[in-house]
N, C-alpha and C positions, 0 to 999 in steps of 0.2 A: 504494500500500500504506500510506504514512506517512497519506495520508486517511482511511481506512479505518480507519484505526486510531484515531485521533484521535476521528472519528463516533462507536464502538463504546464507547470510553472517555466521552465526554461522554455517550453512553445510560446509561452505569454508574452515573456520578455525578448524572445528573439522576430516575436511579430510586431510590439514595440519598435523594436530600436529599426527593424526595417520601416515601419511607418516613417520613422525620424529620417531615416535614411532617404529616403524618396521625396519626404517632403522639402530636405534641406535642398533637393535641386531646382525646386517647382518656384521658392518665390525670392522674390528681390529683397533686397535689405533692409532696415527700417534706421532713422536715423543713431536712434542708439547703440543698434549694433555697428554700423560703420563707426561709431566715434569709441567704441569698444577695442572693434582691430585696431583701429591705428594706438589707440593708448597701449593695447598690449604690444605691439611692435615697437614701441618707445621704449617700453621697460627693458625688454630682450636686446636694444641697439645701445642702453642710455644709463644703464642700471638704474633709474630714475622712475617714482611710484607717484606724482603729481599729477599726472594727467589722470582727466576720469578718477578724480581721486575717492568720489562720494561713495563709491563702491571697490573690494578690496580688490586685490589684483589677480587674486589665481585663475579666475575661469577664463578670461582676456589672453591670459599668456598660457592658458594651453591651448586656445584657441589661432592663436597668434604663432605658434610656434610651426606647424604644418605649412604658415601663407609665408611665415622669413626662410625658410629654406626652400621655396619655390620663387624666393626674389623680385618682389615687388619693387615696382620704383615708386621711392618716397620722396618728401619735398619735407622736411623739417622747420623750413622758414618763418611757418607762423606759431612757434614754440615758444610760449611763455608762459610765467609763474607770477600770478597773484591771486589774493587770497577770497577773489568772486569772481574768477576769471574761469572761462569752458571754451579754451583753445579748443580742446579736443574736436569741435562739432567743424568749424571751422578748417582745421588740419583734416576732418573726414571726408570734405568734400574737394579738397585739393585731391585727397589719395585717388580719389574716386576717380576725378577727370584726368589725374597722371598715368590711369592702368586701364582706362576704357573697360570695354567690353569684357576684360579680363578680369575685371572684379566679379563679377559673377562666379570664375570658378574658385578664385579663393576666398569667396563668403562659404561655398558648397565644402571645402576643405575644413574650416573651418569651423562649421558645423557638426562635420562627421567627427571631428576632435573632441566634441562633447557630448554626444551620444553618449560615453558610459556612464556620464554622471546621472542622466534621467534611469540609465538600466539599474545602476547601483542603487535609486530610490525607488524604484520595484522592486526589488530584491531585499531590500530592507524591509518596504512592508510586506511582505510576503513572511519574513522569519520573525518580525514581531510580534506580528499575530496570531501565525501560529502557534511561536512558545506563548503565548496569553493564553489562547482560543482555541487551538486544533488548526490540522491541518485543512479543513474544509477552509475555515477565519483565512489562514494564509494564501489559497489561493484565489478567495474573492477579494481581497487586501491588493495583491496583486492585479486584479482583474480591473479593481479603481482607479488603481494608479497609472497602470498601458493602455487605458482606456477613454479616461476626464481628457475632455477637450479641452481643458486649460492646459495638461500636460502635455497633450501631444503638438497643440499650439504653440506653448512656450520652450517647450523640449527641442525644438529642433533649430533654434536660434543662437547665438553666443551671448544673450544678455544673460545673467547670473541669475534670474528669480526662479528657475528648477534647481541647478544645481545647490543655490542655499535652500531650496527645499528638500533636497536629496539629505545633504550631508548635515543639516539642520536635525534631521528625523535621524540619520545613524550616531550625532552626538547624543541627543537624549536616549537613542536604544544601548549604546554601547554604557551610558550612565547608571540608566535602570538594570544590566547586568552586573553593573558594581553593585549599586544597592543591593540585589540579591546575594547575590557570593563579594562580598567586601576583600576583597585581596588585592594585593599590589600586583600582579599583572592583571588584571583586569581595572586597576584606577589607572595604570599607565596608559595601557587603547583609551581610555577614557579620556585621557586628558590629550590625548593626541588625535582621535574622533572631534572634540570643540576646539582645536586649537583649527583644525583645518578649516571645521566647517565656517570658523569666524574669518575666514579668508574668499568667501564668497560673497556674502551681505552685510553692512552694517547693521542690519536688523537682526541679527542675529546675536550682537550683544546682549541680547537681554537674556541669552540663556545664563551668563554669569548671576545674574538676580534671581532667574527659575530654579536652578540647580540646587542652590541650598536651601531655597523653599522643601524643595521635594524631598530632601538626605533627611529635611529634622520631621516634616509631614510622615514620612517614612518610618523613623526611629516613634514616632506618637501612635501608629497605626498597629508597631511589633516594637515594643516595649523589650521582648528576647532577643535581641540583634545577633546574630551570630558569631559576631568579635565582640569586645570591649570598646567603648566610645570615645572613646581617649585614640586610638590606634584608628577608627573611623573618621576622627576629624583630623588626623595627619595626614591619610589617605585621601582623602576630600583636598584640603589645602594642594595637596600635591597633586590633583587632578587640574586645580587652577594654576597651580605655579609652571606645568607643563604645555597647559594651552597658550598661556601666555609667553611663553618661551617658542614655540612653532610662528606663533602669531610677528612677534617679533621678528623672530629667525626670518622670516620670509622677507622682511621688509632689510634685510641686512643691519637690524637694528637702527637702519636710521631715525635719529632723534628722539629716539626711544630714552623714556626717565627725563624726560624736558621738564623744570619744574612749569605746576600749571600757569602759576603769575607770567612767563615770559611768551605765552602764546599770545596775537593777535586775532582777534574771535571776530567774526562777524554776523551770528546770527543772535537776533535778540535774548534769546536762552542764557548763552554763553556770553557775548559782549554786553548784555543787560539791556533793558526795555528803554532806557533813558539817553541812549546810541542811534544816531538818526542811520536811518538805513542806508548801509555802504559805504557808511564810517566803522572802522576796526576799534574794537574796544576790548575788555577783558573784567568783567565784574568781581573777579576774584584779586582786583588787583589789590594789595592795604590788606590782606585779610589772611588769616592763618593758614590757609587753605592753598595760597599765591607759593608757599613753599616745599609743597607734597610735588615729589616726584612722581611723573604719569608715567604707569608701566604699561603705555602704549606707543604704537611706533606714531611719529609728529603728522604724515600723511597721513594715517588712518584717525588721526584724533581732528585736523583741518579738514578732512572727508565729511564726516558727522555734523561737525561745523554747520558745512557748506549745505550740506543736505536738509538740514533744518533752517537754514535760513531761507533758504527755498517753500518750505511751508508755513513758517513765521510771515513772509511777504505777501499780499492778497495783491491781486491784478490779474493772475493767470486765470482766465477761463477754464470753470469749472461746468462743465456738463451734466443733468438728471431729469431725465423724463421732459425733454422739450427745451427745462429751461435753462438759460446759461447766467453765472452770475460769478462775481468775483473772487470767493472763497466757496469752499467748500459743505460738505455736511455729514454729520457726525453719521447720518444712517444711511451713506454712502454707499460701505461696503454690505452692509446688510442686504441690500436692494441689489445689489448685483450679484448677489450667490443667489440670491430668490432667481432670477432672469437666467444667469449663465452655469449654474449648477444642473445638470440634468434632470428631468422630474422624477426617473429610475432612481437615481440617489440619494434624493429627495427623500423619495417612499423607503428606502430602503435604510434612511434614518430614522426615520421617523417608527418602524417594526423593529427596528431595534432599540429605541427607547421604550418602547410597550414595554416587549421581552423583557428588557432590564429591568423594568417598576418591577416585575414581579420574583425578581429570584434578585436577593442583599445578602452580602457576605462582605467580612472586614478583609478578607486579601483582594478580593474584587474590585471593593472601592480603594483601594492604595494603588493598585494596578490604574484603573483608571483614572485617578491623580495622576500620577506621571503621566500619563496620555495626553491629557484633556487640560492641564493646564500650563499647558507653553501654547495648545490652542488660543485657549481662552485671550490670555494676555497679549498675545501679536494681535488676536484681535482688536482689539483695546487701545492697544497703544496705538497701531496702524488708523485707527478710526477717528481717535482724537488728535491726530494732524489735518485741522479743517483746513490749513491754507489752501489749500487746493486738492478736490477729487478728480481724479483723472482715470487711475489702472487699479483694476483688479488686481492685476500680478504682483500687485506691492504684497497681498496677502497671501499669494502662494507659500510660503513659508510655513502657514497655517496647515495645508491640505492633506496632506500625509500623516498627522496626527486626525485626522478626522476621518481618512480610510480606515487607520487600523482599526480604531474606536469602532466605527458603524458595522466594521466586517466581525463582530461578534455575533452580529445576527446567526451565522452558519453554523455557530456553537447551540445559542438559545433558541433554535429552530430546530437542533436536532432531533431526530424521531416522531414528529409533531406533525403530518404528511400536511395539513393548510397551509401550516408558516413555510414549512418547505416549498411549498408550490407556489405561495406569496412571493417568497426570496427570489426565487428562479427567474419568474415573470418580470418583476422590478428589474433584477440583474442584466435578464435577455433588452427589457426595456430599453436601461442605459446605455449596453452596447450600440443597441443598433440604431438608437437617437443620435451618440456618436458618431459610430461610423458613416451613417448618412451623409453626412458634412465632410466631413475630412475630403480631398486634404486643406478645406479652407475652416481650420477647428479656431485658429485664431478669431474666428467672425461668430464662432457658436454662441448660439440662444436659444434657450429651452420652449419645449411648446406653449408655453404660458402666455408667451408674447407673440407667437407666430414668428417661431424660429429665427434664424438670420437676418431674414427679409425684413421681419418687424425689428430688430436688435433697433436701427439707428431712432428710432422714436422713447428708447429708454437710455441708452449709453453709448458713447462716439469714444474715439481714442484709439488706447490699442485694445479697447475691447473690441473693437468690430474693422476698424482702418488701421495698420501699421505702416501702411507703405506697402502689403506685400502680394497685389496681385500685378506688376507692373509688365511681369513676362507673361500672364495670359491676358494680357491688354495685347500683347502682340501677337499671339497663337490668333486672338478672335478677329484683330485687321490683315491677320494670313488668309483668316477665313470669309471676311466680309470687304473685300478691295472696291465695291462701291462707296466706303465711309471715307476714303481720301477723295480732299487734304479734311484733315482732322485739328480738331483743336482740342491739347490738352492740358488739365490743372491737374496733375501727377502729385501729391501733398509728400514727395519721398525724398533721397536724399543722392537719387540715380534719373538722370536726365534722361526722359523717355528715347535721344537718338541712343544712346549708349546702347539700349534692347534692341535698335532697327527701327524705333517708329521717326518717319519722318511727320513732323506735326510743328503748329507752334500754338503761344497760348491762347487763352479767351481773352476779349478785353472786356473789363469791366462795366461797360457798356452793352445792355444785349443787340446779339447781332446773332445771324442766320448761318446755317450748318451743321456739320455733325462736331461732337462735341463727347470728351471723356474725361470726368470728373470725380474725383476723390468724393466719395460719402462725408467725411467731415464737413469738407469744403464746400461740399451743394448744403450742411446743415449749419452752414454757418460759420464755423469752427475759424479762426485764424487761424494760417498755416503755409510755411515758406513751399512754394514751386520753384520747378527746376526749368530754365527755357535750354532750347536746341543745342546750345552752349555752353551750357555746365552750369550758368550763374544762378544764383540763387533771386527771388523775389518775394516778398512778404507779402500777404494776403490780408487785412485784416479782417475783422468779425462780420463776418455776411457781406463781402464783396462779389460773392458770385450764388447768394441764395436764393437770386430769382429763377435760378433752374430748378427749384420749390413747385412753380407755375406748371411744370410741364413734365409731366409722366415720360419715364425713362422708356426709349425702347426695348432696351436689352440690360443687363448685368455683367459685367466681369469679376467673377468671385461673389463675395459679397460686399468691394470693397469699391469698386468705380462703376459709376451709372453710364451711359451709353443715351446718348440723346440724338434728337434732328429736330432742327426748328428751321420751319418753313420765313421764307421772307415774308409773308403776310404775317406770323404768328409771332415774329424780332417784333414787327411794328407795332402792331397790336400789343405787344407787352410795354413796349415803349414808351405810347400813348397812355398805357395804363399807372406805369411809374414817373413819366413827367408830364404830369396832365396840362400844364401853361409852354411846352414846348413849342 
């Protein structure tokens, strides 16, 4: 049986990582990941961790490492260092028009470089929940994880929000195996499991503040510990003193133990509230505190910074059911698990909270502590940055703690033929709501809202646009050669000739022809275009939403609309929007 099971689970994850496979070739870049490669090709040319610094560097530079030995031509030029500066996006799009058409195969290179990090968080939840739950639990754990269109979405990309949900989820499983057996090889994986996974996302700091929640919740739950507590909390200590030694390590210890008073801080948090924005300040200056060594490296501590000063600042357009406004909302993300969670999943939490009310046990609930509250908390923390709502995938981090969790159903279902045949239906459900979509799972919406199609009337961004249908924009004018000359508002970070479309933009003014527009950008959305030339142009908030007016022809993906507008029906709109013309 344990064979069998084992077989079934490596079908899972080797139909995964092919999904990821296939998809890395199908779409175009999105701008963060371009500004992703090139930071990590900085690091690898420069020994230097500043660029892209709001996120830590590992998954960048194993991304990056497959596209510097295929030798790209770089342009370094617009390389600089300060402390609210994003060269990166900038340098992303020199790379871009310095490799042409060529960037396409090493995004696809690239991508395939991070394939094992989504495999490795299948594979984790698949052995978490087993050892919890049975092996049944393990292979529907797994079934969530190579499944969720968030993951196969974001999995096939080089932004970091899988892989910190990968190595996020194997830090806490490797931790919850110390709690169990407390021994020093087992606190050493441990402390070498968080020091990695802190090298994916800043948001994953906050395991440092879950951890020892969980060791004393633990020790309250089983009072008979299996060592002495004395030896548990050397062992513990020594799980942080190792994290934070990799963490370091990785950064070559630069400016690592900086006392805090000598940083310049820029986000209200840190530089204090009384700091006009984009003025550097440091609240801790005069104060006891100014002289505690940070046992952080100085990048990753200006990272967090920068990254919170980013939602501290209100301006950016924030997006929710229709309306856009300047900051954010705290039930952001709530609303978009409701919408882009599968309704399978859904149900399939929801029978497992039944199951649970009715069978309580004190190892149970300690087990599901450590699950449930590194959940709980990124949710949390994630939700109370209103400056601005934008991405889902800020809470990926969360998801893999909420498969293992749900896939107890398989346990609490046992022998029970309803719930079983419940389970099954939900599970078949999820799948195939998934798979339907794929490979444009980036754009997934549950049937609640009418799927994809309906996504942009609840959430825009990269919950439904990233930039990445821009190569079947071209497959579809291979196949429709009456739509030239075309005109396009491409919202990416890859100039539509780069793919072969020859096109140029819309002007702001409506006018007659065929026309292919980014979903953001027909709802309004500010957001920089690319013209035939590489150069970048700024959009602002409903400069081209009067294509609102007029029913798309066609789709590409679900992320660019397809239009034709007749010379009678420009004027006619014309008339309509300057009625004293």
């Amino acid at each position: 049986m344990r064979s069998l099971t084992r077989t079934l689970v490596a079908c899972i994850l080797v139909t995964h990582a092919s999904l990821l496979a296939w998809g890395a070739t199908l779409h175009s870049p999105n701008v963060d990941e371009a500004a992703h490669l090139v930071a990590g090709l900085s690091h690898w040319t420069f020994a230097r961790f500043d660029l892209f610094r709001v996120n830590p560097p590992l998954v960048r530079m194993v991304a990056s490492l497959p596209v510097l030995v295929a030798a790209p031509k770089t342009d370094w030029s617009g390389y600089y260092d300060t402390p609210v500066g994003r060269p990166e996006f900038k340098m992303a799009n020199d790379f871009i028009n310095a490799n042409g058409s060529d960037i396409f195969r090493f995004f696809t290179i690239a991508r395939w470089a991070c394939i094992p990090f989504s495999a490795l968080g299948g594979y984790v939840c698949y052995r978490w929940a087993m050892e919890l739950y049975g092996a049944g639990s393990g292979i529907l754990a797994a079934i969530f994880w190579c499944f969720s269109p968030m993951i196969l979405g974001h999995g096939q990309l080089i932004t970091p929000d899988v892989p910190a949900a990968a190595l996020g989820l194997a830090a806490v499983y490797r931790f919850w195996i110390w709690l169990k057996n407390p021994a020093w090889p087992e606190a050493i994986l441990a402390g070498l499991a968080l020091g990695v996974a802190q090298l994916c996302k800043t948001t994953l700091i906050l395991l440092f503040g879950i951890l020892p929640v969980l060791w004393l919740a633990y020790l309250l739950f089983d009072p008979q510990s299996k060592s002495p507590r004395p030896r548990n909390s050397v062992q513990l200590a020594a799980v942080f003193a190792i994290a934070l030694f990799v963490l370091n390590g990785a950064y070559a210890f630069h400016g690592s133990f900086t006392p805090l008073g000598e940083y310049r801080f820029v986000s209200a948090t840190l530089a204090g509230k009384a700091t006009p924005v984009g003025v550097e300040g440091n609240r801790f200056t005069g104060t006891l505190l100014s002289h505690v060594a940070v046992p952080l490296p100085r990048d990753y501590v200006r990272g967090i910074d920068l990254q919170k000063r980013g939602f501290d600042v209100n301006g950016k357009p924030s997006y929710l059911r229709g309306e856009f406004r300047s900051h954010g909302w705290w039930h952001y993300y709530l609303y978009a698990l409701a919408v882009k969670v599968p309704i399978g999943t859904w149900l399939l939490a929801a029978l497992a909270c039944g199951l649970r009310l009715r069978k309580n046990n004190r190892a149970a609930n300690r087990d599901d502590l450590v699950v449930l509250l590194p959940l709980v908390v990124i949710l949390i923390v994630v939700s109370s940055q209103t400056g601005f709502s934008r991405h889902l995938r800020y809470l990926l981090p969360a998801f893999p703690f909420a498969f293992v969790w749900i896939s107890q159903v398989a346990q609490l279902a046992k022998g029970q033929v309803r719930w079983c045949c419940l389970m099954i239906v939900f599970a078949v459900c999820m799948i195939v709501s998934s798979v339907a979509v794929y490979p444009h799972s980036l754009s997934y919406f549950n049937q609640f809202v009418g799927g994809p199609s309906g996504g942009r009337h609840h959430l825009l961004g990269s919950n439904l646009d990233w930039s990445q249908d821009l190569l079947f924009l071209r497959n579809w004018m291979n196949e429709h050669p009456e739509a030239a000359p075309i005109k396009v508002a491409y919202s990416g970070p890859v100039s539509p000739t780069v793919a072969g479309i020859d096109f140029d933009l819309p002007a702001h003014d409506v006018e007659s022809g065929w026309f292919a527009v980014s979903v953001n950008t027909v709802c309004g959305y500010p957001a920089f275009v690319v013209d035939k030339h590489g150069r970048s142009h700024f959009l602002p908030e409903n400069a081209l939403s009067y294509f609102q007016q007029f029913e798309p022809l066609d789709h590409v993906g679900y992320s660019i609309d397809i239009y034709y507008i007749s010379p009678d029906q420009a004027e006619q709109l014309r008339r309509s929007l300057l009625p004293n013309r």
